[in-house]
Residue, then its C-alpha position, 0 to 999 in steps of 0.5 A: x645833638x644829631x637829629x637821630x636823637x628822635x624823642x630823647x629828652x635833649x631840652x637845647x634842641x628845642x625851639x626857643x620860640x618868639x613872643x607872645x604874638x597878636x592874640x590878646x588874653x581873651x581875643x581867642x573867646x570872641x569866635x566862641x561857638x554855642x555852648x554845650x547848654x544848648x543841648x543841640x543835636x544832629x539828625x541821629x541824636x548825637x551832641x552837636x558841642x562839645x562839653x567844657x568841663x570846669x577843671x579849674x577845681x582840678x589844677x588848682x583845689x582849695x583842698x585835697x583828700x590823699x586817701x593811702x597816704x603814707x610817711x613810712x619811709x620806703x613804702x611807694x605811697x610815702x614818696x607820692x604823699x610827701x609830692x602831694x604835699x609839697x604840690x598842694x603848699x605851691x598852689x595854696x591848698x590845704x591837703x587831708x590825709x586819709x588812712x584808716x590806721x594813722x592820725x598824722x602823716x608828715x605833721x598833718x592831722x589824718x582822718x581814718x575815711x572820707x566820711x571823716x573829712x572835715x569839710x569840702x574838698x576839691x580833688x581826691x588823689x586815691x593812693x590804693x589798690x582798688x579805687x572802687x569802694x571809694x567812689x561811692x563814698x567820694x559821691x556822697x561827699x560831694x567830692x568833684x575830682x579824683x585820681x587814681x594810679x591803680x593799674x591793671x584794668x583795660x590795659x590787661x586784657x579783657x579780664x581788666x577791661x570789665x573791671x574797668x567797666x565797673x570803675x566807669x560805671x560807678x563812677x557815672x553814678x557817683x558825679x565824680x569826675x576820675x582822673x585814671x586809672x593807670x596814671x601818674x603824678x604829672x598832674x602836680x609837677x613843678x610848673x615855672x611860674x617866671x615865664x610870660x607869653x602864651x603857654x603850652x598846655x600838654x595832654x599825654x596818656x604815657x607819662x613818660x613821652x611827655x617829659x621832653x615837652x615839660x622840659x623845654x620850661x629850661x628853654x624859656x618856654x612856659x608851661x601851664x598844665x599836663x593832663x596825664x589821662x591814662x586809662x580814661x575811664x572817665x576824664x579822657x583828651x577831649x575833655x582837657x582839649x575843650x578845657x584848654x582851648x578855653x584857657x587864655x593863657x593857652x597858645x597850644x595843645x601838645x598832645x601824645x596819644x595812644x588810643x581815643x576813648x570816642x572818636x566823636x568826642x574827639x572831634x567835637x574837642x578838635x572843634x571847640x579848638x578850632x572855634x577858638x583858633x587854638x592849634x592842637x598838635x598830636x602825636x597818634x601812635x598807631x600808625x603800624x599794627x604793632x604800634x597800635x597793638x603796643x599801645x592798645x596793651x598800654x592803655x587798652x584804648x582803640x586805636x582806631x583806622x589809621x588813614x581814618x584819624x589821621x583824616x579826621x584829624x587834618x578835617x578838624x585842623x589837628x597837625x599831627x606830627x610823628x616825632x616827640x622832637x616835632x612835638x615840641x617844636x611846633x607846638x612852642x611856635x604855634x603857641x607863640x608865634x605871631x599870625x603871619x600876613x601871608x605864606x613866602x618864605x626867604x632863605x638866608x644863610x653865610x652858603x650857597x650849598x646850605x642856601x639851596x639845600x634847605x630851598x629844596x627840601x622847604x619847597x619839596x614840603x610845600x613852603x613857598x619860596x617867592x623869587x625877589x623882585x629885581x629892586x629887590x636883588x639890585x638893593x642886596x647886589x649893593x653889600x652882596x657881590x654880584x656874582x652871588x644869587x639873592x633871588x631867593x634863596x640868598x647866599x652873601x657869601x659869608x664876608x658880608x656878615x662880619x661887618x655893617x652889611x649883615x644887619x642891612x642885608x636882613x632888615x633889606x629881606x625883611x622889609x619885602x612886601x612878599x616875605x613873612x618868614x625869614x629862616x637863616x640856616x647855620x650849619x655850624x659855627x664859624x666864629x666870628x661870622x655866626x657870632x655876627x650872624x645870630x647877633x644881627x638876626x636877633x636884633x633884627x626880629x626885635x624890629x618886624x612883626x615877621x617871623x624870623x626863624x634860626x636853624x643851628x645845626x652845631x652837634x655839640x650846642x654849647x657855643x655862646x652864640x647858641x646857648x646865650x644869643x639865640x636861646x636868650x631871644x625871645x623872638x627868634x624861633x631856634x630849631x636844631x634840624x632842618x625838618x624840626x623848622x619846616x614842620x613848624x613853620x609849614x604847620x604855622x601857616x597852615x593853621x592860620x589859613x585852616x583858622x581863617x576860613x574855618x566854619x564847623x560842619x557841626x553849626x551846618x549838620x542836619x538835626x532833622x531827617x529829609x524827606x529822603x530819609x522817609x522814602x528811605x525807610x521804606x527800602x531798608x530790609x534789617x540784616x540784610x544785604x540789599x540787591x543792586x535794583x535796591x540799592x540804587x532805588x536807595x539812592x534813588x531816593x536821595x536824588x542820586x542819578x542812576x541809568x535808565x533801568x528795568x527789572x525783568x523776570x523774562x526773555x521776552x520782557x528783557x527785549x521790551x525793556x532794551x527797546x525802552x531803555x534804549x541800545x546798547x544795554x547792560x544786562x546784570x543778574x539782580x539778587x540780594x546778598x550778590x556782591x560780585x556779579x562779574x567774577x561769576x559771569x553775571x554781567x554782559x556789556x555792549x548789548x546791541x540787539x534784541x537776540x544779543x539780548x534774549x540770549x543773553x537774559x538766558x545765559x545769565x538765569x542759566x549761570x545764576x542757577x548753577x551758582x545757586x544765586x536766587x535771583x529777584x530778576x535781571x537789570x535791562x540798563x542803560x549802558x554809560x560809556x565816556x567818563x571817569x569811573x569813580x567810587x563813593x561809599x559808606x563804611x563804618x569805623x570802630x572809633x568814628x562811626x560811619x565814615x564816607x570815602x571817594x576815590x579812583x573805581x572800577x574793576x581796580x579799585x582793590x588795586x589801586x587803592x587810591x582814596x580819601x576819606x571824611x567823617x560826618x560831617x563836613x561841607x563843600x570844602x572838605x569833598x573837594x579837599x578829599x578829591x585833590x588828595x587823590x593820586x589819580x586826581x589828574x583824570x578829572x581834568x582830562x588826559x590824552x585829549x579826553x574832556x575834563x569831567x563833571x566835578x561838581x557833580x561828584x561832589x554833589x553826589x559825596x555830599x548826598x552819600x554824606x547825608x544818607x551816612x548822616x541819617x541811615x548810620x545806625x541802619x546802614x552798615x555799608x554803601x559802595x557806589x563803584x562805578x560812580x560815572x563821573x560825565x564830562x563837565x556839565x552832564x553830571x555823573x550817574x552811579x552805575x552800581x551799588x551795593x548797600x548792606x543794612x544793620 
């Protein structure tokens, strides 16, 4: 099956992954954080820890309320019931029918109401049109869960999105914990129980795109639970991600998402994850507009900024992938591959073309393909011909895997010090030599801690050496594509360095305000959009350096102001709710006398008034010249509240577009990471002979525009600093211009 079958359900492409690695049962609890009890909050009142809610009592019931339920044939209920039932017998529960008409239903004895229950039950599945009367009753039962598959809520528009308002708020007051609505029976499927090492636990919001994951079960692949959230009135993905991440049969979190109910919750859920060193692995649709308009009428989520989540995303170690095919097989190697002792990579394959083909497109992604020391070569030189490359990639040109060589040759690669990943790409069958081939590298892994990867690529599938050699390995990670394999094993190594130095931004958030904060306070004007000589008092306040600068309301005072701030100036007109001072001509640079700068006080008041802006005064600013222009702001998102964004600035920052964006908070390491996804990045270390520039500086000042979004996020809509002088190294970076708008 070709690698254009993009998310089919065609379960022998999937990885058949290795063992269950070096991460014992509970070793993934020993780098807990603190728990949710501790009620630690951040400066703007918002949890610190993400909540773990206790679904056990959801995946495995003593006992189940099915209210609708039905056993007339042909009624949609009745094939539900009869699911429900056979689910509830697999996981040892005892299951009550409930329906107001019936006193049996599949042989078992049905009571008319919840009130009738006879005795306490777990989990209620509601098998009715409108769930809404029931909550209540469910509350006053003690009943902890519920599922309901009732459409037609916040996936319909506004009209369901009220309704589903009333659901929520019901079912907040009742102390159930809702499953739905708009979701299915994926929760209750059949899970093999004879398959052993880590498990893929999977969450999706459309059933459907979740079935290529469940499937990879025919594979060897074990999984232990789906979360089908729907709707998410209630229960939503973050929940089940800090429940799973506290799971220590979980080796990763497969995930489909459309739309987050809360960008927070999110985050913290992606946390806890990260705490526990368990990866999470999402496809977000929602990166076009139509993809995010399809899948906001498919379960009425937000979808949110898309360079915003996928941001946030990569910030808190989610790897996001496009594909359901990527899905599958880099959720199954990280579930259960073993850590890696470093990052090199060796290419082994029976061809050259093949050989170079995969270095090339392993390099381009990023892999690290160590050349082999020269021993190394000489010892392959002895079963490889010489006139062969072994420097890496390897090619043994194919007559070497027929004989005893083949073994020798892998166990050689893999025994270098410098080699983690062994991946061997085989394009197609060539019987006998892929035969050999797979059998030697199957062999082989049982040998080493490394991971040995296969890639094989036969359309049809069906070959014995496929079906029978790779698949049957529970130690060689097989893929089908090419792409499949470096998504995985870039996504396998990159969640062990994230894990290995992974320290949560939310241990190290402020909880109480600076005293930046204070001084604040006393700038904001509600409502309003602040004027420049305002704005940069604001950041003023937080210990962000601005130009010497002066306010005037005279010619004369404008003079006085040049002669203190010093030659040459800049002179700006200075008024609230003035946002594009250069487009209207209120802006005069390179001021280097006191006529320049009377005439100029004159021009600008004369323009001002003819635009009918009401000025405040004029700025008298120091002019800042060598450096690097810069921009850094604040600005709000629907999903994750205030985001804060650096990048390349000036005039053409609308035109360039070069940016990158975090969400509060995060540390040192993020703000550089956030520079060096800049395109323009280069700037900073000087070009055509310039001096490199004051990066630590900009980052300073990231890390306090952070703290002002931190603290002011309910207060401040919007900050744009723009230019941000980045100076040459050691001399700092001063903001030239700002602009602040307040709630």
């Amino acid at each position: 099956m070709l690698g254009s079958t993009h998310g089919t359900l065609t379960s022998d492409l999937r990885a058949r992954v290795v063992a269950c690695g070096d991460r014992p049962a509970n070793a993934v609890h020993e780098a807990a954080g603190p728990a949710a009890s501790t009620g630690d909050l951040d400066v703007s009142g918002r949890p610190l820890y993400a909540p773990v809610p206790d679904l056990d009592r959801f995946f495995r019931p003593s006992s189940v309320a099915v209210v609708g339920a039905s056993d007339t044939e042909g009624r949609p209920n009745t094939g539900i019931t009869r699911q429900l039932v056979d689910w509830a017998a697999r996981v040892g529960a005892l299951l009550h029918p409930v329906h107001p008409t019936r006193t049996s239903v599949f042989g078992l004895d049905c009571v008319p109401s919840v009130a009738d229950l006879p005795g306490p039950v777990d989990l209620a599945v509601l098998l009715v049109r409108d769930p809404l009367p029931l909550i209540p009753q469910l509350g006053e039962a003690k009943v902890p869960f519920a599922v309901a598959f009732a459409s037609g809520y916040a996936e319909t528009g506004e009209q369901g999105a009220a309704a589903q308002a009333r659901l929520a708020a019901a079912v907040a007051r009742s102390g159930v914990r809702l499953l739905g609505p708009n979701t299915n029976l994926n929760a209750f499927e059949t899970f093999r129980d004879d398959l052993e090492g880590p498990a893929i636990a999977l969450i999706t919001q459309s059933g459907h795109q979740g079935r290529p994951v469940f499937t990879m079960q025919e594979l060897g692949v074990r999984l232990s639970h789906w979360a089908p959230t729907g709707n998410e009135a209630d229960l939503e993905t973050a929940d089940f991600i800090s429940y799973f991440a506290e799971r220590p049969e979980v080796g990763s979190i497969a995930c489909y998402v459309e739309g987050l109910k809360d960008g927070r919750s999110f985050l913290l859920a992606a946390d806890r994850a990260a705490r526990r060193g368990v990866p999470v692995v999402a496809v977000k649709v929602g990166r076009t507009d139509t993809g995010a308009r399809t899948a906001a009428s498919h379960t009425g989520k937000l979808t949110g900024s898309d360079q915003v989540v996928d941001a946030a995303m990569r910030q808190f170690g989610v790897i996001r992938v496009d594909g359901l095919d990527e899905l599958q097989d880099t959720a199954a190697l990280l579930a259960r591959a073993r850590r890696p002792a470093g990052d090199g990579v060796a290419v082994y394959s029976i061809s050259g073309g093949t050989g170079a083909h995969f270095a090339d497109l392993a390099t381009a992604a990023g892999l690290r393909i160590p050349r082999l020391s020269d021993a190394r070569q000489a010892e392959l030189h002895q079963w490889i011909p010489p006139y062969l490359n072994v420097s890496n990639p390897i090619d043994n040109g194919g007559h070497p895997v027929g004989d005893h060589r083949g073994r020798k040759i892998i166990d050689a690669i893999l025994a270098d010090p410098d080699v983690d990943v062994l991946i061997c790409p085989i394009t197609g069958p060539f019987p006998p030599m892929s035969d050999r081939l797979a059998q030697d590298l199957v062999d082989a892994a049982e040998t080493t801690d490394k991971l040995v990867c296969v890639v094989w690529g036969s359309p049809a599938g069906t070959e014995e050496a496929y079906r029978t050699t790779l698949l049957g390995s529970s130690r060689v990670a097989t893929f089908r594509t090419f792409s499949n394999c470096i998504t995985a094993v870039r996504a396998h190594l990159s969640h062990h360095r994230f894990t290995a130095r992974y320290r949560s931004p939310f241990d190290e958030a402020p909880r109480t305000p600076s005293p930046s904060y204070r001084k604040a306070q006393a700038l904001m004007r509600p409502g309003e959009q602040l004027s420049e000589h305002a704005a940069k008092q604001l950041l003023r306040a937080y210990g962000i350096r601005v130009p010497r600068e002066q306010l005037v309301t005279s010619a004369a005072a404008s003079v006085r102001a040049a002669a203190l701030v010093g030659y040459p100036v800049v002179m700006k007109a200075s008024a609230p709710q003035l946002a594009h001072k250069t487009e209207l001509g209120l802006v005069k640079i390179g001021l280097t006398s006191a006529s320049q700068v009377r005439d100029s006080y004159r021009e600008l008041t004369d323009i001002a008034r003819y635009e009918g802006v009401d000025l405040d005064g004029v700025l008298v600013c120091q002019m800042v010249e060598r450096g690097v222009e810069t921009v850094v702001g604040v600005a709000p998102d629907e999903l994750f509240g205030p985001t804060v964004t650096v990048g390349l600035g000036g005039v053409l920052v609308e035109v360039l577009h070069d940016t990158a964006v975090r969400v509060p908070p995060f540390g040192e390491d993020q703000a550089r990471s956030m520079l060096g996804e800049l395109r323009g990045r280069a700037l900073f270390e000087g070009v055509r002979g310039g001096p490199p520039v004051d990066v630590d500086a900009l980052v300073e000042v990231v890390l306090r525009v952070q703290r002002m979004a931190l603290e002011l996020g309910d207060q401040l809509a919007e900050l744009e600093v723009n230019p941000l002088m980045v100076l040459p190294r050691g001399q700092g970076a001063v903001a030239l211009d700002a602009l602040a708008v307040c709630r």
